[in-house]
MARTORTI-22041 format. One record per residue: residue in three letters; x, y, z negated of N, C-alpha, C in turn. Coordinates in steps of 0.1 Angstrom, whole numbers, padded with zeros to 4 digits, always signed. Example, Ala and Ser with C-alpha at 12.3 -4.5 7.8 and 13.67 -1.06 7.14 Angstrom:
BEGIN
ala+0132-0057-0078+0123-0045-0078+0132-0033-0078 ser+0128-0022-0071+0137-0011-0071+0129+0000-0079 
***
This chain:
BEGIN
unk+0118+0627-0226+0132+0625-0228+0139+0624-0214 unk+0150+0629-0212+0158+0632-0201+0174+0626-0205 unk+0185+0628-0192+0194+0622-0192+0197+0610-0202 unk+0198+0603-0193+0200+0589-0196+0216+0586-0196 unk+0220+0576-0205+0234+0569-0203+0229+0553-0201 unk+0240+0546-0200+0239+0535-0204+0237+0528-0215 unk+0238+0538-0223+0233+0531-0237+0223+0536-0245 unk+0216+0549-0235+0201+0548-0238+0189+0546-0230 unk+0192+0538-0221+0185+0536-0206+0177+0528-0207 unk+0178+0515-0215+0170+0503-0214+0162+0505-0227 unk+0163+0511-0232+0153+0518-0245+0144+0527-0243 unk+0147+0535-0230+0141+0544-0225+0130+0533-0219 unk+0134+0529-0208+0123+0518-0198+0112+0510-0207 unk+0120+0504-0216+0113+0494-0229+0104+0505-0233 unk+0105+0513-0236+0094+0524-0243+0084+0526-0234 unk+0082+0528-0220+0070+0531-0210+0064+0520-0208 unk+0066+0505-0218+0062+0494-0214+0050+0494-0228 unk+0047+0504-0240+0045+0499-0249+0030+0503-0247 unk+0023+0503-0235+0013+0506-0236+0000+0497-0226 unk+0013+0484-0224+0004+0474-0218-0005+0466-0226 unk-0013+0465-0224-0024+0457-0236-0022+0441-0235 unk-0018+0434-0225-0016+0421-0222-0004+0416-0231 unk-0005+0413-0243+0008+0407-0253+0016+0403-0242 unk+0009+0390-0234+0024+0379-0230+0030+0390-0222 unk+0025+0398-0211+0033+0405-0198+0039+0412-0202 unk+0034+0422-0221+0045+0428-0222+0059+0422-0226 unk+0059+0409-0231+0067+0406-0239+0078+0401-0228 unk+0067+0396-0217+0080+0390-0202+0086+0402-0199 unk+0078+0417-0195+0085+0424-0193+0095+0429-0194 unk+0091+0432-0209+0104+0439-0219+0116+0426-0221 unk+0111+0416-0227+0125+0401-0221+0131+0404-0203 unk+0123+0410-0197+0131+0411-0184+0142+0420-0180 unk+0132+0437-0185+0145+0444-0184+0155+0446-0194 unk+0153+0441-0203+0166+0435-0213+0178+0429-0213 unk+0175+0419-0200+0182+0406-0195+0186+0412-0180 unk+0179+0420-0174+0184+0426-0163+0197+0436-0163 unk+0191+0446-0174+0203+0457-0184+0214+0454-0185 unk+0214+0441-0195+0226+0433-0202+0234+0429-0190 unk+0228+0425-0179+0234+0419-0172+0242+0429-0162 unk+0237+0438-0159+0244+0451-0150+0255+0457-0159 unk+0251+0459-0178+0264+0462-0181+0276+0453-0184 unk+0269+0438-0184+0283+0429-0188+0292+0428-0175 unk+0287+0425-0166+0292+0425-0150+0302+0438-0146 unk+0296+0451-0153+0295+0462-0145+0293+0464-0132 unk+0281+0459-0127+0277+0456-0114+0275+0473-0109 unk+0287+0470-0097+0282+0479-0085+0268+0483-0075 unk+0269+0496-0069+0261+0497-0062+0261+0489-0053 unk+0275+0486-0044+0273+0476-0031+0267+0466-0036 unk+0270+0460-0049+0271+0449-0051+0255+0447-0052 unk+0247+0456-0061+0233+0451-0064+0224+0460-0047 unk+0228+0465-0040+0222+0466-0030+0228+0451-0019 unk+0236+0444-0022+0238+0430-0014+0228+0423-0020 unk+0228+0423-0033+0214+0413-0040+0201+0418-0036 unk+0198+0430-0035+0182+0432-0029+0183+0427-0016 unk+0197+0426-0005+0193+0425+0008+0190+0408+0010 unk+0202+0399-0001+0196+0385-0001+0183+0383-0010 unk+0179+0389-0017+0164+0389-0017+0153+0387-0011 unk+0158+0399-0002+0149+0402+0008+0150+0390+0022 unk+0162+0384+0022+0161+0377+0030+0155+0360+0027 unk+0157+0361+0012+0147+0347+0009+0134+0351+0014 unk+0127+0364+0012+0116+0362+0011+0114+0363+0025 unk+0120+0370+0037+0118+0365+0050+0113+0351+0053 unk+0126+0339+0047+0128+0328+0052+0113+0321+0048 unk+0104+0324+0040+0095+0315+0033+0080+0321+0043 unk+0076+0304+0045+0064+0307+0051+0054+0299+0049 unk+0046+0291+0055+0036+0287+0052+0041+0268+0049 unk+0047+0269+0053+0056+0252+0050+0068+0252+0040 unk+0076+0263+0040+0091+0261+0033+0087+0274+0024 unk+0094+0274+0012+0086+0280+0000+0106+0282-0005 unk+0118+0291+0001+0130+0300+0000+0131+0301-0016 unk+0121+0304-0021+0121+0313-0036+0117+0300-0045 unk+0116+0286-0044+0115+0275-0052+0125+0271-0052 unk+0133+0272-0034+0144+0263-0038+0154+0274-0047 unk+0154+0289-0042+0169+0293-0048+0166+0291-0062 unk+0153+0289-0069+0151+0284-0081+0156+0275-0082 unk+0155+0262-0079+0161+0248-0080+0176+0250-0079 unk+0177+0253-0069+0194+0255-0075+0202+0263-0083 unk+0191+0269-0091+0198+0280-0100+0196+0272-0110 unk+0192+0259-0111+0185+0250-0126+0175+0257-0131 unk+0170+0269-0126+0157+0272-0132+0143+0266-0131 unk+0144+0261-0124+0134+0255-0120+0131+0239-0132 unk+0143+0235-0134+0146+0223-0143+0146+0233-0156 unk+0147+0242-0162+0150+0246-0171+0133+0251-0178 unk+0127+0256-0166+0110+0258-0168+0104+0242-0173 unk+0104+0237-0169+0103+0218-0168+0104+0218-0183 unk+0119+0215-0184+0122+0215-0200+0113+0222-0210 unk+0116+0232-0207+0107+0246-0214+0095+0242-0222 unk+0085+0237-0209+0072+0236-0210+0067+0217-0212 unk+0078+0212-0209+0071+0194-0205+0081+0190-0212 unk+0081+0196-0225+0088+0182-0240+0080+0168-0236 unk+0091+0160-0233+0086+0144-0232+0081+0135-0244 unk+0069+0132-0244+0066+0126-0258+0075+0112-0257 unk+0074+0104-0267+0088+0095-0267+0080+0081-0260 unk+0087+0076-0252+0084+0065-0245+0071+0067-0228 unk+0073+0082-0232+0064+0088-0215+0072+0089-0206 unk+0069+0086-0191+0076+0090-0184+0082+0105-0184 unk+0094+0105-0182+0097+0118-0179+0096+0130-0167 unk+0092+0142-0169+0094+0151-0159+0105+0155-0151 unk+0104+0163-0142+0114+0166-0131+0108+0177-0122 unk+0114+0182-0115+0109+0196-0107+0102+0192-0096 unk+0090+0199-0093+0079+0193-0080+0085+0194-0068 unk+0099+0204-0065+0107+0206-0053+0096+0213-0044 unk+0097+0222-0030+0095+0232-0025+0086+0219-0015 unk+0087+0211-0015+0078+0201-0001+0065+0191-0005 unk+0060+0196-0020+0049+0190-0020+0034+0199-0011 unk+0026+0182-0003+0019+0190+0005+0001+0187+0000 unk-0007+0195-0006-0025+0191-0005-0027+0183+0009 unk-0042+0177+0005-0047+0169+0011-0041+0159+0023 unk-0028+0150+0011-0025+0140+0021-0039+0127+0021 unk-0040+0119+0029-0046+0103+0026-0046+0099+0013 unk-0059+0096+0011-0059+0085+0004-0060+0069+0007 unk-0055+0062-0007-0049+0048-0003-0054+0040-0013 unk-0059+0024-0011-0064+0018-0023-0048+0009-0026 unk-0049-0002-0033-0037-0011-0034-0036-0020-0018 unk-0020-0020-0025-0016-0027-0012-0011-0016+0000 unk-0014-0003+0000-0015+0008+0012-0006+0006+0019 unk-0005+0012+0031+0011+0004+0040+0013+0028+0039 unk+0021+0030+0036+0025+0047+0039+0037+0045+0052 unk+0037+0038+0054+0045+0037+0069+0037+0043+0081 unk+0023+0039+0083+0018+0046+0095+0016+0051+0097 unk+0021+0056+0113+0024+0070+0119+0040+0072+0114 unk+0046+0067+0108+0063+0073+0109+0068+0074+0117 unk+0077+0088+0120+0082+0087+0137+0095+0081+0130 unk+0098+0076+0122+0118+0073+0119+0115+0060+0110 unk+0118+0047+0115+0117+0036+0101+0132+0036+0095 unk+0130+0034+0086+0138+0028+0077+0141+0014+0070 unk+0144+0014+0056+0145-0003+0049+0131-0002+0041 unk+0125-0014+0049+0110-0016+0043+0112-0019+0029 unk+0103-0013+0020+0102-0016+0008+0088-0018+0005 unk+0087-0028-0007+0073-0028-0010+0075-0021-0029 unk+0067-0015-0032+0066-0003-0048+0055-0013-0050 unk+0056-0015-0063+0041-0019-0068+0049-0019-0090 unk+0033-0015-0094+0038-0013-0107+0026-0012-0113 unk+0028-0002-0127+0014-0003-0136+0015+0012-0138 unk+0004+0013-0141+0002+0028-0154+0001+0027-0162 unk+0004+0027-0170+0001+0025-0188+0004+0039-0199 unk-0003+0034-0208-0006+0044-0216+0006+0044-0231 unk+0009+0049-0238+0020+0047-0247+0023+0034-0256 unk+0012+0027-0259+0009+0013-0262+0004+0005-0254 unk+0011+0007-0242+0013-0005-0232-0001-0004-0224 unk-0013+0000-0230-0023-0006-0221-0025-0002-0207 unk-0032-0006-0198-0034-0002-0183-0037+0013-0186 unk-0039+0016-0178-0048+0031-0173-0056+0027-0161 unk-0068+0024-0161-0074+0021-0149-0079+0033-0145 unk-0076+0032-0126-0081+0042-0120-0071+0054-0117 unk-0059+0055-0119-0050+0062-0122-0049+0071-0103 unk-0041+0076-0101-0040+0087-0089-0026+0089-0089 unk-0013+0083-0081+0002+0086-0075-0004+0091-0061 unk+0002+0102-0066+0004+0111-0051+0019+0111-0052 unk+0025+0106-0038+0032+0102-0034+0040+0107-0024 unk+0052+0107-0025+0064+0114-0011+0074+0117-0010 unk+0083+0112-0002+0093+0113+0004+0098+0119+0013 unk+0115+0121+0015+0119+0124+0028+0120+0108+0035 unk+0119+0116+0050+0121+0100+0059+0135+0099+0060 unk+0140+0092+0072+0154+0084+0067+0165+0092+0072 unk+0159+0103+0077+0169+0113+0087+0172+0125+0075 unk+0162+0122+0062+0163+0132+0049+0155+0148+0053 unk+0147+0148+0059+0137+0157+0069+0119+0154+0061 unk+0118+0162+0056+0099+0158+0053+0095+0161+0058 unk+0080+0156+0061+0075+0155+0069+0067+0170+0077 unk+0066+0180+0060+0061+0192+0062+0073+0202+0066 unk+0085+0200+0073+0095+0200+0080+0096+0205+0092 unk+0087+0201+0098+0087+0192+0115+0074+0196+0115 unk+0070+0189+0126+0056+0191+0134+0049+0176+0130 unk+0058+0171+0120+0051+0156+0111+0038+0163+0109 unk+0028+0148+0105+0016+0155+0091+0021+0142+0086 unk+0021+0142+0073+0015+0132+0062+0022+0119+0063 unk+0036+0121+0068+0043+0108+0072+0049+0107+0056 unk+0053+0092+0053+0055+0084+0040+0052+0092+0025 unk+0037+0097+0030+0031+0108+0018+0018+0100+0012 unk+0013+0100+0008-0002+0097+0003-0007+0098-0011 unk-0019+0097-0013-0026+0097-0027-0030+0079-0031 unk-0021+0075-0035-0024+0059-0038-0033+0059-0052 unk-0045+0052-0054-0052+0048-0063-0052+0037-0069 unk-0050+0033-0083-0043+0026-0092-0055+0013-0093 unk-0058-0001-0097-0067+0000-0095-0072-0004-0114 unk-0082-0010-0113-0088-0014-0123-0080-0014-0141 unk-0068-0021-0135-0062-0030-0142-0050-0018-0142 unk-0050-0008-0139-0037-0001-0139-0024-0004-0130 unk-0030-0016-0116-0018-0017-0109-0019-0013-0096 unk-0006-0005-0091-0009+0002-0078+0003-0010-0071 unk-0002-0005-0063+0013-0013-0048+0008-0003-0034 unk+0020-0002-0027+0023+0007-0013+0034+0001-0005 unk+0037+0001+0008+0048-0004+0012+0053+0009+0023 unk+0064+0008+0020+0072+0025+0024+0087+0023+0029 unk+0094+0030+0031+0108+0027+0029+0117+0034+0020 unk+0128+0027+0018+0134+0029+0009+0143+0043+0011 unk+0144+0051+0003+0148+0065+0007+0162+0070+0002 unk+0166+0079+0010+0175+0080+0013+0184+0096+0004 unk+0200+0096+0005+0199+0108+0000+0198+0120+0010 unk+0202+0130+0012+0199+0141+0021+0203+0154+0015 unk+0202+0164+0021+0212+0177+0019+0196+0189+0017 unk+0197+0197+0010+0182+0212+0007+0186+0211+0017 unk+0177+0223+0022+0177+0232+0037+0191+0246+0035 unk+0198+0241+0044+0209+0250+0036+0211+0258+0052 unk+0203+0260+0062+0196+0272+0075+0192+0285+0068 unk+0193+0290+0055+0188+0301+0054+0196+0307+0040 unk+0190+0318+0035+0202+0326+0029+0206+0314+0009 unk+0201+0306+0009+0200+0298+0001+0210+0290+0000 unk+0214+0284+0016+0222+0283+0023+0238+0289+0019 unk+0234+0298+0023+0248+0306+0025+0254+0308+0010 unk+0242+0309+0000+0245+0312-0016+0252+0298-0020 unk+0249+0285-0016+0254+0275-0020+0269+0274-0017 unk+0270+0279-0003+0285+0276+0008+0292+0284-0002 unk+0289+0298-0004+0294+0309-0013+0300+0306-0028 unk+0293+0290-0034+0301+0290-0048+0310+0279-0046 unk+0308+0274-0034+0315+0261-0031+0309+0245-0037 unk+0295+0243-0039+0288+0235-0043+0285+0229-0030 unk+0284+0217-0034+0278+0206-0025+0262+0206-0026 unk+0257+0205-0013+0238+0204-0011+0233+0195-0012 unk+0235+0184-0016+0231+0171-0015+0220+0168-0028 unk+0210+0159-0019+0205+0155-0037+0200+0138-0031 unk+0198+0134-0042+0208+0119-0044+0190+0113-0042 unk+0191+0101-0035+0178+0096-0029+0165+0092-0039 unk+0157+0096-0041+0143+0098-0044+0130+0095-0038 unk+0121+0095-0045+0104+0095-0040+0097+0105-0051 unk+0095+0110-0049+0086+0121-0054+0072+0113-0058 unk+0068+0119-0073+0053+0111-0077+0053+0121-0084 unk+0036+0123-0086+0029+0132-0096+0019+0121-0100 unk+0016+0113-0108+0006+0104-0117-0003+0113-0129 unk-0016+0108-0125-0025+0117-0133-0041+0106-0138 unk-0042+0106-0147-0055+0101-0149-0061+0106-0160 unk-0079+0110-0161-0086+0114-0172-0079+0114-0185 unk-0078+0122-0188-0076+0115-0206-0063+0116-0210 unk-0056+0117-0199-0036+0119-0196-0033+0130-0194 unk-0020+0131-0199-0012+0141-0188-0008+0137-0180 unk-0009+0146-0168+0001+0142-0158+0013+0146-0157 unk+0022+0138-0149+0036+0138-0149+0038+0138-0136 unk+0050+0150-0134+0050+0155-0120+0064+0150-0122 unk+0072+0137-0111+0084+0137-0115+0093+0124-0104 unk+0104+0120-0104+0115+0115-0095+0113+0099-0097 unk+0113+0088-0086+0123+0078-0092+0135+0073-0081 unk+0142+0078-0087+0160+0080-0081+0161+0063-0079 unk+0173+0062-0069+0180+0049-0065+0193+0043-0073 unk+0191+0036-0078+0202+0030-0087+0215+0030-0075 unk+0227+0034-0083+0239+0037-0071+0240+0044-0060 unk+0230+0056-0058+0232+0067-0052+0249+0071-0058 unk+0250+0079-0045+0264+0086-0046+0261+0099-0052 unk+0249+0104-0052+0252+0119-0056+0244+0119-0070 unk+0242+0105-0075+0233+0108-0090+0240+0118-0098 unk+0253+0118-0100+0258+0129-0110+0260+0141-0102 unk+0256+0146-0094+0256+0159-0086+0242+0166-0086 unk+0229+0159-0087+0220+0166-0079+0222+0183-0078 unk+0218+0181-0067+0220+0200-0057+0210+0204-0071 unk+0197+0197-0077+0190+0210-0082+0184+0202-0097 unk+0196+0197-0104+0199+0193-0117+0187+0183-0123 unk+0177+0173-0111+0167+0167-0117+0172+0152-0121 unk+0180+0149-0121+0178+0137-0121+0179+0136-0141 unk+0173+0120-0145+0175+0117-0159+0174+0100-0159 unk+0184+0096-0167+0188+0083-0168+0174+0072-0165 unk+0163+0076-0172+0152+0069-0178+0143+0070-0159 unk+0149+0074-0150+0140+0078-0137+0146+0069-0126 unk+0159+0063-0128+0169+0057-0119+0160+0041-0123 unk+0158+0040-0109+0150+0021-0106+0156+0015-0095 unk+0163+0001-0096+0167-0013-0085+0155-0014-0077 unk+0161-0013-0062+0155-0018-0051+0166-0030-0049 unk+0156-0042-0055+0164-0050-0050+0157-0061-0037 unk+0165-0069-0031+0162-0077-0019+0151-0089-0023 unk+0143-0088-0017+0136-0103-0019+0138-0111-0003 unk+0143-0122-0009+0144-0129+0004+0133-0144+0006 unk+0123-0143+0001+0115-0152-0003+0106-0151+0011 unk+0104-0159+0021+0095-0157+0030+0082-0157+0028 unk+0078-0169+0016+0066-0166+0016+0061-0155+0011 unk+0066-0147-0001+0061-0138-0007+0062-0127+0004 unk+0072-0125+0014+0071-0114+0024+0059-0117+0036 unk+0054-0128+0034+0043-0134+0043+0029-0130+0037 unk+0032-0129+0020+0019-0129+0016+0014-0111+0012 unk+0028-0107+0013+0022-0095+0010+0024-0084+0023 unk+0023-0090+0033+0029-0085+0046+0040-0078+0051 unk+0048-0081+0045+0057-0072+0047+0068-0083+0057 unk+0081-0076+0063+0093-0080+0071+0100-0089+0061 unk+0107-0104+0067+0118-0109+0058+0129-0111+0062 unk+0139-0104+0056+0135-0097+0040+0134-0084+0039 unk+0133-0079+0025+0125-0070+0025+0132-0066+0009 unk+0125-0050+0007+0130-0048-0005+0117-0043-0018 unk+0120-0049-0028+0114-0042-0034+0117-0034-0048 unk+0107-0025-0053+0108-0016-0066+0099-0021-0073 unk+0103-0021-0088+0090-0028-0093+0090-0016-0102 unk+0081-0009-0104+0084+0005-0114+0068+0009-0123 unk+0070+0010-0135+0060+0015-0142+0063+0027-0144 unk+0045+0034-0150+0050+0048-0149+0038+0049-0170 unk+0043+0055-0174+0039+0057-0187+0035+0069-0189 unk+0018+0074-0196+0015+0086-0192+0011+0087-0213 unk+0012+0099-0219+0009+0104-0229-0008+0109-0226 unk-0012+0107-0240-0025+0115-0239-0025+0130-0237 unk-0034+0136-0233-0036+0148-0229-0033+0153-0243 unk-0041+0151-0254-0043+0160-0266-0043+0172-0268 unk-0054+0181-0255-0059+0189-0252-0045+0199-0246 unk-0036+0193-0245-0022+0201-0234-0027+0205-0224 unk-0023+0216-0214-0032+0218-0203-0024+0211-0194 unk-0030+0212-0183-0022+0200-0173-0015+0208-0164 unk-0006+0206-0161+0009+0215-0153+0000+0215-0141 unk+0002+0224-0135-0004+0229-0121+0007+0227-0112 unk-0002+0220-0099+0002+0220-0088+0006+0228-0079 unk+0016+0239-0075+0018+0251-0068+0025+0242-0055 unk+0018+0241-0039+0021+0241-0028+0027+0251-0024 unk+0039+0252-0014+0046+0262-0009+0033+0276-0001 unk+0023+0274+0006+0012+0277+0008+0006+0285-0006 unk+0004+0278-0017+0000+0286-0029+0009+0294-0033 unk+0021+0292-0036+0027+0306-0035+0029+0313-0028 unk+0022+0315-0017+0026+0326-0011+0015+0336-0012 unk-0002+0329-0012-0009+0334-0012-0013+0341-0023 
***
């Protein structure tokens, strides 16, 4: 078949697809150029116009390297990134909830028993906090042995895989027996994506604000669980109803509040005063779900 219009074009393409043997890839595919089609004819997108979109394309994928991962964040700000989340990680009722892994989680930080100080080695301090909490399972009980991998931006809103940092207010904290972890860190701050590259310029372009509203990043995993890859936000952040990349959820916002108790800052070493979070994290059984995968800016590239 020859000469094509617009209204037999995407029928055409869909038909050279009918000979992939892989169900899912045909079904993504044919869902793709479907959604691609529809979209060039609802728009009536120009040539300039879709040759400007291959050239910012091309310049995300410039910008991404072996540290900064261009093609997660323009996901994140498109809410797709949150919308895959949703998709795939229906929250069982009373589990912690999910949230997007963001473009700066890094393999093989430290490991940490209770008590861990993730302060050392910080080139930037901030307001000392001490986190300590439980893991528990849907009926309350421990999870002994549990695994928070753990991290932040420092107080300048810069991670550490940023810079020429390694492993600054990151770590693998281990839960202990009883299902209780503790770390002492600081309290974190809000901060702006990387808006230096064409991601950047897409944001300036709709007139949206870059900000995402202060966090710690956890991924909690133990035998027998799912794990939960996901945020806990600052009560009275300024940008909670804005986040730049649509993660935040009511059920993830936790009080750092002041303890001014000397002894207790004596006994658990910390500065007085000092702050703390007291935060549990609630994990669902596996019930043979597969466990959401880890993707490092590094793993997708490779």
């Amino acid at each position: 078949m020859r000469q094509f219009t617009e209204d037999t074009l995407t029928e055409a393409v869909i038909a050279r697809l009918k000979e992939i043997d892989n169900p899912r890839f045909k079904q993504l595919m044919t869902g793709m150029v479907k959604h691609l089609h529809a979209f060039a004819r609802e728009v009536q997108l120009t040539e300039e116009e879709w040759f400007e979109g291959i050239r910012f394309l091309t310049a995300v994928g410039q910008k991404c390297d072996d540290k900064r991962q261009e093609f997660i964040l323009l996901s994140d700000i498109l809410g797709l990134s949150m919308m895959v989340v949703a998709l795939n990680h229906k929250t069982v009722p009373g589990a912690t909830e999910a949230t997007v892994l963001g473009p700066f989680f890094a393999h093989g930080a430290k490991e940490y028993e209770y008590g861990a100080d993730l302060r050392e080695g910080a080139s930037m301090k901030g307001e000392d906090v001490y986190v300590s909490g439980k893991v528990l399972s849907l009926d309350g009980r421990p999870v002994p042995n549990a695994v928070l991998d753990i991290w932040q931006a420092k107080a300048d809103g810069i991670y550490d895989v940023q810079t020429e940092g390694e492993f600054e207010l990151r770590g693998r904290v281990k839960a202990n027996a009883k299902g209780e972890y503790a770390f002492k860190s600081y309290k974190p701050k809000f901060y702006s994506v990387p808006v230096d590259g064409p991601v950047g310029d897409l944001i300036r372009a709709t007139g949206n604000h870059h900000m995402r509203p202060a966090h710690m990043h956890a991924i909690v995993s133990a035998p027998g669980y799912q794990p939960v890859i996901t945020h806990v936000f600052v009560e009275g952040d300024p940008y909670l109803d804005g986040d730049a990349v649509f993660a935040v959820k009511d059920s993830l916002i936790g009080q750092y509040r002041k303890a001014d108790d000397a002894g207790e800052a004596k006994r658990l070493g910390m500065p007085h005063p000092f702050l703390r979070l007291d935060w549990d994290f609630r994990l669902a059984p596996d019930g043979g779900v597969k466990a959401r995968k880890v993707i490092a800016p590094s793993d997708a590239i490779a």
